[in-house]
PQR file with spaces between the fields and no chain letter, atoms N, CA, C, O and H, PARSE charges and radii, in Angstrom:
ATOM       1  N    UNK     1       0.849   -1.170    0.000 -0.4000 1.5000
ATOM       2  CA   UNK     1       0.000    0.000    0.000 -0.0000 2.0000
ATOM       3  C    UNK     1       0.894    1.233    0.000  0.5500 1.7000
ATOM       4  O    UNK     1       1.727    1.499    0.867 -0.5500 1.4000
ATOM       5  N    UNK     2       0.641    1.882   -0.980 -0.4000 1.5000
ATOM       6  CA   UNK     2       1.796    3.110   -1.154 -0.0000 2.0000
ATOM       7  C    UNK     2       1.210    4.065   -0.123  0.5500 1.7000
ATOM       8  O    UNK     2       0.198    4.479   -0.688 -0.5500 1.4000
ATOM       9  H    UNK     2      -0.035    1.667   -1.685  0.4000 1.0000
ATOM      10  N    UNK     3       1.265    4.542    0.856 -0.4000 1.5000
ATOM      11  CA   UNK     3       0.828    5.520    1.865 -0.0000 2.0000
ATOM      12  C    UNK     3       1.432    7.028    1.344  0.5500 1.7000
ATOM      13  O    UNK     3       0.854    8.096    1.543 -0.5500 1.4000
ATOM      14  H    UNK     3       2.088    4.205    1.315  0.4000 1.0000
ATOM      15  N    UNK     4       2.864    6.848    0.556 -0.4000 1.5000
ATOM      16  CA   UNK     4       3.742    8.144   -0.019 -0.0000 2.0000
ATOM      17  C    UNK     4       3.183    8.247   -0.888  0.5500 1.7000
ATOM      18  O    UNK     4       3.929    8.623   -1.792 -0.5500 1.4000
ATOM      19  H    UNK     4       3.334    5.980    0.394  0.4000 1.0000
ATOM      20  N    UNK     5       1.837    8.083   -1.325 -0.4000 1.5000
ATOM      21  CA   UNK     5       1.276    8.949   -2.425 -0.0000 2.0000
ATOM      22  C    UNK     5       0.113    9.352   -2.497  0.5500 1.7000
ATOM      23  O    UNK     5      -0.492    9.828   -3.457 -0.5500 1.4000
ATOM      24  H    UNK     5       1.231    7.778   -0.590  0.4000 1.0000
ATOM      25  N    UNK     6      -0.430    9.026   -0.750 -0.4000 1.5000
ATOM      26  CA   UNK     6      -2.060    9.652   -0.571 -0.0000 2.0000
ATOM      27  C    UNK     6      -1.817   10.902   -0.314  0.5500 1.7000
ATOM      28  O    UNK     6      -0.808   11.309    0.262 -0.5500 1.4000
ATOM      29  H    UNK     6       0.061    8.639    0.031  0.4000 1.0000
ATOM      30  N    UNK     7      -2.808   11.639   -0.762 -0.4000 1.5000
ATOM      31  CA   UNK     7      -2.426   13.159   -0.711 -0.0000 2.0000
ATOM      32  C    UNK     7      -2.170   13.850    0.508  0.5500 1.7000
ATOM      33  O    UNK     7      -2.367   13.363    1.621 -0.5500 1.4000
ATOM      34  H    UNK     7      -3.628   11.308   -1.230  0.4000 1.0000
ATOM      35  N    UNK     8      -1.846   14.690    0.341 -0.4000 1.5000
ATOM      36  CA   UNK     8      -0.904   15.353    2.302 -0.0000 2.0000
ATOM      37  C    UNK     8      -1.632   15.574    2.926  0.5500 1.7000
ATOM      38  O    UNK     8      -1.222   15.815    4.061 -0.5500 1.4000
ATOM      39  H    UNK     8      -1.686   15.086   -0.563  0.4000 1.0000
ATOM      40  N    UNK     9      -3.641   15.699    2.673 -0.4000 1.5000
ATOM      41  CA   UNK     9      -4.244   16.331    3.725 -0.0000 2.0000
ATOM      42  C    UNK     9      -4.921   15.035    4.641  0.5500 1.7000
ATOM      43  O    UNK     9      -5.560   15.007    5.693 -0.5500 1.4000
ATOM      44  H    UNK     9      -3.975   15.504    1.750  0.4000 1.0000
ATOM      45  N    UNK    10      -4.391   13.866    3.582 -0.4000 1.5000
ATOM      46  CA   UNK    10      -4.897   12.546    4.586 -0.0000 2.0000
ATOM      47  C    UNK    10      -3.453   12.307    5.002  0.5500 1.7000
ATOM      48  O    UNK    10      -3.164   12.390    6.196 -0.5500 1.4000
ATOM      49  H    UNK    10      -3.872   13.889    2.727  0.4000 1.0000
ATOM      50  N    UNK    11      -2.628   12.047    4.190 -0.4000 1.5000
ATOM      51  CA   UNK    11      -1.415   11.846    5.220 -0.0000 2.0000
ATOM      52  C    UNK    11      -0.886   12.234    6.510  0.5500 1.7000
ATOM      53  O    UNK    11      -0.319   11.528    7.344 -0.5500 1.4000
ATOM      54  H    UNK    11      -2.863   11.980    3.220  0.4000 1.0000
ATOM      55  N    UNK    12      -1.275   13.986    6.556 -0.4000 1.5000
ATOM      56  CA   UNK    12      -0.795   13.972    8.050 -0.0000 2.0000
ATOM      57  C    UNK    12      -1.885   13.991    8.910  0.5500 1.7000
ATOM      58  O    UNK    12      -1.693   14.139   10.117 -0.5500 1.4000
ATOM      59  H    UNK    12      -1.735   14.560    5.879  0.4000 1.0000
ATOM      60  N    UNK    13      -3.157   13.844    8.395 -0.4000 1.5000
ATOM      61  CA   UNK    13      -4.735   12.751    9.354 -0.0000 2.0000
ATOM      62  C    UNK    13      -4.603   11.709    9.989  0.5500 1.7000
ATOM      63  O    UNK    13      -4.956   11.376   11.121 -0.5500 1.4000
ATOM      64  H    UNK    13      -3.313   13.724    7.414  0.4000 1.0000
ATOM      65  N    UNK    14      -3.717   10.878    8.660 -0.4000 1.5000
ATOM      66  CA   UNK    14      -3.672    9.176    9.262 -0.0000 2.0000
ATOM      67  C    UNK    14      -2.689    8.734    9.591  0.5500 1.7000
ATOM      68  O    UNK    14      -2.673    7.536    9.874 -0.5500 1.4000
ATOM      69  H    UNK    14      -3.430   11.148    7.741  0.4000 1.0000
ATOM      70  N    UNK    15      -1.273    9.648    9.703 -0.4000 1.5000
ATOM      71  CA   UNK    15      -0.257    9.808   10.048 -0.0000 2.0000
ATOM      72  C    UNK    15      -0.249    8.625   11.391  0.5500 1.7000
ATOM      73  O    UNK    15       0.096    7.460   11.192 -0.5500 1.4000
ATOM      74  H    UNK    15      -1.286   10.621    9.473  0.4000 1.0000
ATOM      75  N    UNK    16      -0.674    9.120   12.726 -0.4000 1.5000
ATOM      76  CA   UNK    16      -0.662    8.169   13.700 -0.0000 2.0000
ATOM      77  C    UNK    16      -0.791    7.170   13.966  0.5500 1.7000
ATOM      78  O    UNK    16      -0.176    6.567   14.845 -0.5500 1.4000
ATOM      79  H    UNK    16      -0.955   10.066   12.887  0.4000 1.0000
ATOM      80  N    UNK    17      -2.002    6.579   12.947 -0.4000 1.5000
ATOM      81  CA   UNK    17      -2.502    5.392   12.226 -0.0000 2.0000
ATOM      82  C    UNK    17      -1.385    5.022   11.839  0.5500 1.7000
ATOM      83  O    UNK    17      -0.719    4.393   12.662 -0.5500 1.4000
ATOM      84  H    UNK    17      -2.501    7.069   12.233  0.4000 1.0000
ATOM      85  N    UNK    18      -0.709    5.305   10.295 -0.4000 1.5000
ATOM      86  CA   UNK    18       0.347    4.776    9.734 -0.0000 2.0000
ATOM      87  C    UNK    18       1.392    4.218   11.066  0.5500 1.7000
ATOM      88  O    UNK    18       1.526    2.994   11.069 -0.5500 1.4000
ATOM      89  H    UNK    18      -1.249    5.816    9.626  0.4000 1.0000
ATOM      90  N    UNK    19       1.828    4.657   11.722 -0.4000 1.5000
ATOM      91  CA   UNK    19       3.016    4.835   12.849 -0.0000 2.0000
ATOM      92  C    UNK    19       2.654    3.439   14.003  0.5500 1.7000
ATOM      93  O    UNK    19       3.458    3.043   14.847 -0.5500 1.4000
ATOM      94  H    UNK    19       1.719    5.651   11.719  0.4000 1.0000
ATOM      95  N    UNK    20       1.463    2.941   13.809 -0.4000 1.5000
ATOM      96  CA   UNK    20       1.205    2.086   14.948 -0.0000 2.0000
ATOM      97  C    UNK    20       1.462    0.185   14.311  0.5500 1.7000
ATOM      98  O    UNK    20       1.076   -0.360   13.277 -0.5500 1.4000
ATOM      99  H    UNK    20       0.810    3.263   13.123  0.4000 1.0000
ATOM     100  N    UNK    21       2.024   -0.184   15.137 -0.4000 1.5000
ATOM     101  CA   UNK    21       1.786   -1.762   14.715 -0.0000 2.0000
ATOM     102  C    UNK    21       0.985   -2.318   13.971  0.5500 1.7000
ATOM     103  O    UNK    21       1.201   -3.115   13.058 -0.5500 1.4000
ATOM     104  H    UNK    21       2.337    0.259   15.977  0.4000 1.0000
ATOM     105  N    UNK    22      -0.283   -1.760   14.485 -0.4000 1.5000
ATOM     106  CA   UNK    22      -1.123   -2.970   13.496 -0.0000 2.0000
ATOM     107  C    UNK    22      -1.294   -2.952   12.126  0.5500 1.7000
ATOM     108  O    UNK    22      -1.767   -3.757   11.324 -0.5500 1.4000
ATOM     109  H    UNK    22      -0.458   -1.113   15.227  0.4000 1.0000
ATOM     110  N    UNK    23      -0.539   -1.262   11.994 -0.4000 1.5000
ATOM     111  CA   UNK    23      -0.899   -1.321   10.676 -0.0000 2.0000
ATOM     112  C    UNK    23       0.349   -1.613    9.657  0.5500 1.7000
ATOM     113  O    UNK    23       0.246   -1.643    8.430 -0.5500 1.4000
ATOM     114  H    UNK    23      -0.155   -0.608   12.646  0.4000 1.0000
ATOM     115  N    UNK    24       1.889   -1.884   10.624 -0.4000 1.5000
ATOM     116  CA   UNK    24       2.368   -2.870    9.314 -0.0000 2.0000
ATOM     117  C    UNK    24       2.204   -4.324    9.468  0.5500 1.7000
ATOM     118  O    UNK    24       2.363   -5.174    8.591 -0.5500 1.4000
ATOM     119  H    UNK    24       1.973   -1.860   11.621  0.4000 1.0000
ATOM     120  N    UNK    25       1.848   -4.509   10.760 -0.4000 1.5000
ATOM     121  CA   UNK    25       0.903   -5.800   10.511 -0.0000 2.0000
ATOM     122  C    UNK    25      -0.084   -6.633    9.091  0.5500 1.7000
ATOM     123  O    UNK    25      -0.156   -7.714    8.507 -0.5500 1.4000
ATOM     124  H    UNK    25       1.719   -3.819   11.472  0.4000 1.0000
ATOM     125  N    UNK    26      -0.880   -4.882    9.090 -0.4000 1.5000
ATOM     126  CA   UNK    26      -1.437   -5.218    8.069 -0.0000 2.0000
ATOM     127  C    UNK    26      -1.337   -4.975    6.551  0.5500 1.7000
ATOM     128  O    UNK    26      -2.153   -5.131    5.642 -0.5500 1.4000
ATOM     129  H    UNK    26      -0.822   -4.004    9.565  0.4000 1.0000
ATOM     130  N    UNK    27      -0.066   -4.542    6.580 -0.4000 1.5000
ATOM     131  CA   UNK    27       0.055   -4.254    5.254 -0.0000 2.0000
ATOM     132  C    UNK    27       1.263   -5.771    4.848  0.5500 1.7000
ATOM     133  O    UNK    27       1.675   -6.093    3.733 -0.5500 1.4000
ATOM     134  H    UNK    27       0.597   -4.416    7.318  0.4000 1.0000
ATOM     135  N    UNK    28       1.540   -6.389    6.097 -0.4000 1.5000
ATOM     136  CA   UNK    28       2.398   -7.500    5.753 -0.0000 2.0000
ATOM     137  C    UNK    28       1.301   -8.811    5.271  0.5500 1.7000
ATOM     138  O    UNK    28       1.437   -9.706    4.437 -0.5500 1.4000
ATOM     139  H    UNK    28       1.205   -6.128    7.002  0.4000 1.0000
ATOM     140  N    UNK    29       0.406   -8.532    6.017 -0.4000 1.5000
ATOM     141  CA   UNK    29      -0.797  -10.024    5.589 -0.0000 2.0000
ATOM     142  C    UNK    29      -1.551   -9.450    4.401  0.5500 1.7000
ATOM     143  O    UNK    29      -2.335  -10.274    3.930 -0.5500 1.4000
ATOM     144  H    UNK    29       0.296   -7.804    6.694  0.4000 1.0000
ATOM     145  N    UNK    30      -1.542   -8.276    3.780 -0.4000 1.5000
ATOM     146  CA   UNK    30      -1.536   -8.189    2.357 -0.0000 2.0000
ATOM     147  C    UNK    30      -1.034   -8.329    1.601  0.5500 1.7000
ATOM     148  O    UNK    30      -1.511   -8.732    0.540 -0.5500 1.4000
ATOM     149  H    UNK    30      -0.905   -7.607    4.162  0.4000 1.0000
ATOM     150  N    UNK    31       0.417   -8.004    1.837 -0.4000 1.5000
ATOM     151  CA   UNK    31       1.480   -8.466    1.177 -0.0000 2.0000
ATOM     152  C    UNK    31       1.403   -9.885    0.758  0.5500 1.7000
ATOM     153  O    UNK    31       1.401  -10.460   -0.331 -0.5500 1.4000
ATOM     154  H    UNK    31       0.804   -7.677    2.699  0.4000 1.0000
ATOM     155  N    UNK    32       1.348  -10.204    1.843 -0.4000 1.5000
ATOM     156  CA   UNK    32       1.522  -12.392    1.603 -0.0000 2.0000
ATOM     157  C    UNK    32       0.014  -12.746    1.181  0.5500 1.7000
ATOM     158  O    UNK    32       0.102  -13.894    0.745 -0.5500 1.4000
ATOM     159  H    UNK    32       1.349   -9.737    2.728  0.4000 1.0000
ATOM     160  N    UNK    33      -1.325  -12.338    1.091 -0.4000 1.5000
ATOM     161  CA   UNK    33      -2.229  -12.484   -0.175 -0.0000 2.0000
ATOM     162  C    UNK    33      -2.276  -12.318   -0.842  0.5500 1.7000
ATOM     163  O    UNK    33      -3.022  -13.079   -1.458 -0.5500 1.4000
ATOM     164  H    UNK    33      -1.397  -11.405    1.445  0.4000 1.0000
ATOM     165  N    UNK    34      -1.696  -11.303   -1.603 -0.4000 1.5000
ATOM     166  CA   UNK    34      -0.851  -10.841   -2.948 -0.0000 2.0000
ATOM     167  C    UNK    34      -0.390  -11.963   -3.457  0.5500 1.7000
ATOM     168  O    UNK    34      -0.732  -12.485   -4.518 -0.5500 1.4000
ATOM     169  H    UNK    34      -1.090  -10.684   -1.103  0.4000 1.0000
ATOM     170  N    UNK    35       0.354  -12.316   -2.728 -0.4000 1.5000
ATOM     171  CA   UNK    35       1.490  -13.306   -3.470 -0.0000 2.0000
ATOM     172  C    UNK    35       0.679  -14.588   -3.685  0.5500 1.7000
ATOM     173  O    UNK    35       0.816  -15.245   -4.716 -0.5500 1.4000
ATOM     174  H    UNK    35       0.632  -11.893   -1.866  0.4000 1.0000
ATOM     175  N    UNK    36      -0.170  -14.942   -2.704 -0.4000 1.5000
ATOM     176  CA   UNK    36      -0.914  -16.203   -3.103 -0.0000 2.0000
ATOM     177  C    UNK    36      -2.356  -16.059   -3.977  0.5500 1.7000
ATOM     178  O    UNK    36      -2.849  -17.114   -4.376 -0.5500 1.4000
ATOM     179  H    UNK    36      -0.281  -14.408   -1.866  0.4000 1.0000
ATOM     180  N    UNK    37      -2.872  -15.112   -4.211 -0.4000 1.5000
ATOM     181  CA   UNK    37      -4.075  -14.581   -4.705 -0.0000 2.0000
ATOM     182  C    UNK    37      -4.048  -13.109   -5.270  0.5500 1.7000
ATOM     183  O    UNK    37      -3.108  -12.322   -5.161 -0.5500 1.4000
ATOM     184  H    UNK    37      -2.471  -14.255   -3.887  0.4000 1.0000
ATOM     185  N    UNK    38      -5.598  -12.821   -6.072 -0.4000 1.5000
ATOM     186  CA   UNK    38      -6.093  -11.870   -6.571 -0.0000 2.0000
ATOM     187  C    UNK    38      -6.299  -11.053   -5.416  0.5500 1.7000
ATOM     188  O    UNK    38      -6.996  -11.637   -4.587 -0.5500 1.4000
ATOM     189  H    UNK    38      -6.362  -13.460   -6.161  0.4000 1.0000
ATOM     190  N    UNK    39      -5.945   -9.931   -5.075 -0.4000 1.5000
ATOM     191  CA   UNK    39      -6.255   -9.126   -4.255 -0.0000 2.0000
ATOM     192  C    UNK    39      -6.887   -7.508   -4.565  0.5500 1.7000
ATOM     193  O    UNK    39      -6.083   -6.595   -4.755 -0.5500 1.4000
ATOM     194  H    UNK    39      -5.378   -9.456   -5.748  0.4000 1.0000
ATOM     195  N    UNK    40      -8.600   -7.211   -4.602 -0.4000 1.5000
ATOM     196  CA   UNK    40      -8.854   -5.752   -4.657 -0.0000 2.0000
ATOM     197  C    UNK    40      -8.539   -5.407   -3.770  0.5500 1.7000
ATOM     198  O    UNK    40      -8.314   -6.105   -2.781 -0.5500 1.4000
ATOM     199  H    UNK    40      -9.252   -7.953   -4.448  0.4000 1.0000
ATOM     200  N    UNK    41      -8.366   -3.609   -3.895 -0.4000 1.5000
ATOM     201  CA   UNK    41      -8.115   -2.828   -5.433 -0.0000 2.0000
ATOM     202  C    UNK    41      -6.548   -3.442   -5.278  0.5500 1.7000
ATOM     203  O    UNK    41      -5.874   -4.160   -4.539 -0.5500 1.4000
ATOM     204  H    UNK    41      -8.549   -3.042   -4.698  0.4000 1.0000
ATOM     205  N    UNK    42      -6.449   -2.542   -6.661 -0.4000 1.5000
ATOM     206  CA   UNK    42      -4.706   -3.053   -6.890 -0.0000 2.0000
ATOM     207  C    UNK    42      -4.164   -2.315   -5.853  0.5500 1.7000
ATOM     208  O    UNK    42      -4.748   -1.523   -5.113 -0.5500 1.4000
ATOM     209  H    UNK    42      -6.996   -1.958   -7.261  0.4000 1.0000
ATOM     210  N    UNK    43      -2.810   -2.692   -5.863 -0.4000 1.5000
ATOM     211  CA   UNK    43      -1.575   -1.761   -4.397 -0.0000 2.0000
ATOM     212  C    UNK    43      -1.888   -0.344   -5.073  0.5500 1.7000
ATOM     213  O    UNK    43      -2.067    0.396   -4.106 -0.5500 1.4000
ATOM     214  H    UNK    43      -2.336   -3.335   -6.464  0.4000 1.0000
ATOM     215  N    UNK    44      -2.028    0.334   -6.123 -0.4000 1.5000
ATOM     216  CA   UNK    44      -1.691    1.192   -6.469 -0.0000 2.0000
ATOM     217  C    UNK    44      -2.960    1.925   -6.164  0.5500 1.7000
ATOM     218  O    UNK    44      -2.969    3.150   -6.044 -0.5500 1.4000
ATOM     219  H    UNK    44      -1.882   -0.268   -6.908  0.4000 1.0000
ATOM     220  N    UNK    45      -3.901    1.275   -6.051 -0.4000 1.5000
ATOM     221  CA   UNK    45      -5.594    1.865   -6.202 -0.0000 2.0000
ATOM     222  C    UNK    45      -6.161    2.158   -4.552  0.5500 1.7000
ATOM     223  O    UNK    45      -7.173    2.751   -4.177 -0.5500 1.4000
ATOM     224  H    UNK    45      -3.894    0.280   -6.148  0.4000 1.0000
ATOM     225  N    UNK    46      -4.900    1.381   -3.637 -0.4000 1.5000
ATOM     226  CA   UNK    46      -5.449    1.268   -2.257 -0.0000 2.0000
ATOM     227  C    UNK    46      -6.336    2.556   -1.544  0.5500 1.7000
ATOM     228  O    UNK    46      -7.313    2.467   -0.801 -0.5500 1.4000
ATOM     229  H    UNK    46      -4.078    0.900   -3.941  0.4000 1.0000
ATOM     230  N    UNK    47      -5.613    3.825   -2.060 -0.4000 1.5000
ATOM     231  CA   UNK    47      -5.809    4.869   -1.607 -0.0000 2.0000
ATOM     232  C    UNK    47      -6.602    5.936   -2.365  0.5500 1.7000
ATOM     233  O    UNK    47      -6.933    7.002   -1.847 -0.5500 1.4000
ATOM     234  H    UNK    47      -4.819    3.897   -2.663  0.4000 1.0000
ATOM     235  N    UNK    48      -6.840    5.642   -3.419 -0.4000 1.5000
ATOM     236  CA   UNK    48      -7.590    6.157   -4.985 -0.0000 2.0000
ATOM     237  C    UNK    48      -8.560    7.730   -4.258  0.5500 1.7000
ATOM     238  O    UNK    48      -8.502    8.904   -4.626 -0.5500 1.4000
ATOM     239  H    UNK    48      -6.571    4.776   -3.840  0.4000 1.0000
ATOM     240  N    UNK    49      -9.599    6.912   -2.840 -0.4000 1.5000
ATOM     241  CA   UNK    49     -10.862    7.059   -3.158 -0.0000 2.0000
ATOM     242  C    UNK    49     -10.196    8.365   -2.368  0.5500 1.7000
ATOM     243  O    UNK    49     -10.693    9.377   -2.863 -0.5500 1.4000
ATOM     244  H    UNK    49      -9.647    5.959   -2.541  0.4000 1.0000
ATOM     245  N    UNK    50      -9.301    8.686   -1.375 -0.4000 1.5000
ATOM     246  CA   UNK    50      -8.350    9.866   -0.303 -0.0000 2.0000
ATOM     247  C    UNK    50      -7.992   10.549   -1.858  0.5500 1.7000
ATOM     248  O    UNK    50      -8.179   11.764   -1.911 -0.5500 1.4000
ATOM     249  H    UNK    50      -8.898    7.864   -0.973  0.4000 1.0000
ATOM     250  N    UNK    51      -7.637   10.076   -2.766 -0.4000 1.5000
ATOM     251  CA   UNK    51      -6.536   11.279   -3.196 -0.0000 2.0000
ATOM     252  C    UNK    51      -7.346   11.966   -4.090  0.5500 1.7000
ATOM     253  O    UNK    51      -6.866   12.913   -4.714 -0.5500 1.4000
ATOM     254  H    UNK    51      -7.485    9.089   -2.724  0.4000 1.0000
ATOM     255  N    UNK    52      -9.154   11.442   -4.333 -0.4000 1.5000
ATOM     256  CA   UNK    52     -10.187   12.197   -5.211 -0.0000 2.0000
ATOM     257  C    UNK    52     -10.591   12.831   -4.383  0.5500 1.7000
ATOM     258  O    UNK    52     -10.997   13.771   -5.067 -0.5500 1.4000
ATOM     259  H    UNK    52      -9.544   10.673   -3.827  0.4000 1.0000
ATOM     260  N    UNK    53     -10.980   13.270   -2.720 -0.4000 1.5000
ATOM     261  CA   UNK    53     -11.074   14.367   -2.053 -0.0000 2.0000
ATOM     262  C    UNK    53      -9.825   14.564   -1.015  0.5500 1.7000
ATOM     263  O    UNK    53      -8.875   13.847   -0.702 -0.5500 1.4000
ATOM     264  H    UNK    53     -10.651   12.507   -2.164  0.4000 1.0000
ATOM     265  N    UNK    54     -10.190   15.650   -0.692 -0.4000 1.5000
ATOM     266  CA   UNK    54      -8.732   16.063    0.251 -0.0000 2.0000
ATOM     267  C    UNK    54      -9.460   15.811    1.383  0.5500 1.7000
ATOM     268  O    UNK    54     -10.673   15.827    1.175 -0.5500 1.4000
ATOM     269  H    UNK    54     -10.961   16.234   -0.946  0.4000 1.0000
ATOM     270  N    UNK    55      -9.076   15.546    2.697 -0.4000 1.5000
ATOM     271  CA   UNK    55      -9.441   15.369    3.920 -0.0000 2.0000
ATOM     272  C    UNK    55     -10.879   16.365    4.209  0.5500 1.7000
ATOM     273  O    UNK    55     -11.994   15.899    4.447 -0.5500 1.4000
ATOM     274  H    UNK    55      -8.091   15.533    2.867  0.4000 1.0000
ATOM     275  N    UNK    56     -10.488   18.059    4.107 -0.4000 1.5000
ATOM     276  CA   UNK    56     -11.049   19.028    4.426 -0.0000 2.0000
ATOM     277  C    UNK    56     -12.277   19.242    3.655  0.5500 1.7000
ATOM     278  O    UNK    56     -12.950   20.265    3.783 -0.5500 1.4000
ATOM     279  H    UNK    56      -9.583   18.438    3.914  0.4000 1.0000
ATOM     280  N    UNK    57     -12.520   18.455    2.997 -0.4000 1.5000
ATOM     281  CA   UNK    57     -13.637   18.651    1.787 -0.0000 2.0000
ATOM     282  C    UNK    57     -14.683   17.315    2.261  0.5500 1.7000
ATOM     283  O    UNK    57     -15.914   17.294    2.286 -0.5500 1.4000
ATOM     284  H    UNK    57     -11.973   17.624    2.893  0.4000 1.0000
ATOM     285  N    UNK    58     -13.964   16.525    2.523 -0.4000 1.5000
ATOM     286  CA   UNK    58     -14.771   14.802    3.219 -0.0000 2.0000
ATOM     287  C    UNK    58     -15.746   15.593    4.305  0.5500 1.7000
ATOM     288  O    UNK    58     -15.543   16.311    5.284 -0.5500 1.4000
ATOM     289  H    UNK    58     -12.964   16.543    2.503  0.4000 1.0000
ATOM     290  N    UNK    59     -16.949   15.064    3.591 -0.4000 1.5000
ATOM     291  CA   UNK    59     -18.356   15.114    4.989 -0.0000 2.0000
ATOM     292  C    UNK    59     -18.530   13.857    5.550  0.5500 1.7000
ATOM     293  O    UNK    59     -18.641   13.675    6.763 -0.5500 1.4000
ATOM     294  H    UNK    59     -17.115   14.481    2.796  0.4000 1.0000
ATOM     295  N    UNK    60     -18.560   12.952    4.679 -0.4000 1.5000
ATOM     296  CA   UNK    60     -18.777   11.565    5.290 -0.0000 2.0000
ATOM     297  C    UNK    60     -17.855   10.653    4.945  0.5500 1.7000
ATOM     298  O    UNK    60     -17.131   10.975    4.003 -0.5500 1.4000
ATOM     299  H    UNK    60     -18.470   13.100    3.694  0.4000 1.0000
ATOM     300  N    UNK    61     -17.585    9.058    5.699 -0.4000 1.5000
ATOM     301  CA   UNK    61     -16.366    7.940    5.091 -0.0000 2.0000
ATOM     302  C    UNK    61     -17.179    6.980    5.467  0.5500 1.7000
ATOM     303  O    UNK    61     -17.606    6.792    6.607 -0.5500 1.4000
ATOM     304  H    UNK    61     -18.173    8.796    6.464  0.4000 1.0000
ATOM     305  N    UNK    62     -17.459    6.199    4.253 -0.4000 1.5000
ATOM     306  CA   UNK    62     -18.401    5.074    4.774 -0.0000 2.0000
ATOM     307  C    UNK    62     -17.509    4.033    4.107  0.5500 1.7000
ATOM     308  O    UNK    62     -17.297    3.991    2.895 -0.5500 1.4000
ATOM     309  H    UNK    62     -17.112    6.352    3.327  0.4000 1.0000
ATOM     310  N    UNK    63     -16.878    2.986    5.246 -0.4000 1.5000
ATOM     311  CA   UNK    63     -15.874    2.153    4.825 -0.0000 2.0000
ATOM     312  C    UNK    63     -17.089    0.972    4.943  0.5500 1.7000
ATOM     313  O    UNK    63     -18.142    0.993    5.581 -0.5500 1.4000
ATOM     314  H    UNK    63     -17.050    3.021    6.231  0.4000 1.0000
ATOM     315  N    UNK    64     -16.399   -0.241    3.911 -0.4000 1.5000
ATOM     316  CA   UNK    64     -16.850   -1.284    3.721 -0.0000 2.0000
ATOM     317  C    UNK    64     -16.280   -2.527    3.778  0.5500 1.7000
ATOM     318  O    UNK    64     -15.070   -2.303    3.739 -0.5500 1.4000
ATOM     319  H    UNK    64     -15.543   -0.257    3.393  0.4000 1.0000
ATOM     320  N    UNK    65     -16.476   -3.852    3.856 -0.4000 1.5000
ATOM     321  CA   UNK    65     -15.556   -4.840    4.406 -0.0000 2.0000
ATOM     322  C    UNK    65     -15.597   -5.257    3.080  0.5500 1.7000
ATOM     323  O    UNK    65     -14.521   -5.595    2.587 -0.5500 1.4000
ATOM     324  H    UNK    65     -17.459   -4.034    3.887  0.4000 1.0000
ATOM     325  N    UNK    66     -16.701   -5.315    2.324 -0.4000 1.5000
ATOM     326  CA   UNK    66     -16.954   -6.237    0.833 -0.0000 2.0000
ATOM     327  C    UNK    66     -17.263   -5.643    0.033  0.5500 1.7000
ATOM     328  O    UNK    66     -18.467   -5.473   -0.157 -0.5500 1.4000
ATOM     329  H    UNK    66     -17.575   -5.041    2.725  0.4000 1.0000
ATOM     330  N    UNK    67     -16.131   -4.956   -0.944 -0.4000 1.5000
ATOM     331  CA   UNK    67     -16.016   -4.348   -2.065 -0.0000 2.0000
ATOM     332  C    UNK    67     -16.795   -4.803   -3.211  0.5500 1.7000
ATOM     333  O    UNK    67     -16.694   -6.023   -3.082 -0.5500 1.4000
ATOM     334  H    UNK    67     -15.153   -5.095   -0.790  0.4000 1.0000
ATOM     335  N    UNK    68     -17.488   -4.612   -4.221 -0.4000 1.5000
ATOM     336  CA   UNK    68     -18.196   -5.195   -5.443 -0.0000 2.0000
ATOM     337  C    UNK    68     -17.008   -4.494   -6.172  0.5500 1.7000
ATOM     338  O    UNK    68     -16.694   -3.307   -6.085 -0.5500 1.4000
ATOM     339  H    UNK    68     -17.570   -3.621   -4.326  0.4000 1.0000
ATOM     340  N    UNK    69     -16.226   -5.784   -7.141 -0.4000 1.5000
ATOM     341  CA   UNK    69     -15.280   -5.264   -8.135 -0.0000 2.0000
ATOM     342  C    UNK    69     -15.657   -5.999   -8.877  0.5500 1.7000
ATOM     343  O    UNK    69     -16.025   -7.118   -8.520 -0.5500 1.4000
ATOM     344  H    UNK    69     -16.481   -6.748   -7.212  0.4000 1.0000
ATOM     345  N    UNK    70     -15.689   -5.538  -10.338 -0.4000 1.5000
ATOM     346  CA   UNK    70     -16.348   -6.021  -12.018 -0.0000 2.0000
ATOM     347  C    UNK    70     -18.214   -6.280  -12.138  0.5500 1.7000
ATOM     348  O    UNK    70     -18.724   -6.600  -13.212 -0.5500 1.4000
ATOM     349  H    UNK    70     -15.390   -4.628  -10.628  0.4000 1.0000
């Protein structure tokens, strides 16, 4: 997950986030599904939906566990 290319007004948001264990935790058990499987979105797309609004512009974030892709 490229984190150096979500735009700066989420980067220094999720900054603390980034900085904590679990989350290279979790970018390592993506890593190793990658390698064994199809994994949405691509590494490159992880952050897509941050870098089409800037933090300061976001009213709402409605995260989801089960993506519909194709």
């Amino acid at each position: 997950m490229i984190k150096d290319e979500l735009d700066k007004t989420w980067r220094k948001t999720l900054k603390s986030e980034f900085d904590k264990p679990y989350y290279s935790e979790l970018q390592e058990f993506v890593k190793s599904d990658r390698l064994k499987s199809t994994v949405f979105p691509d590494d490159s797309m992880v952050f897509e939906a941050y870098n089409l609004t800037p933090f300061y512009d976001a009213k709402v974030i409605i995260i989801g566990q089960d993506p519909y892709h194709g």
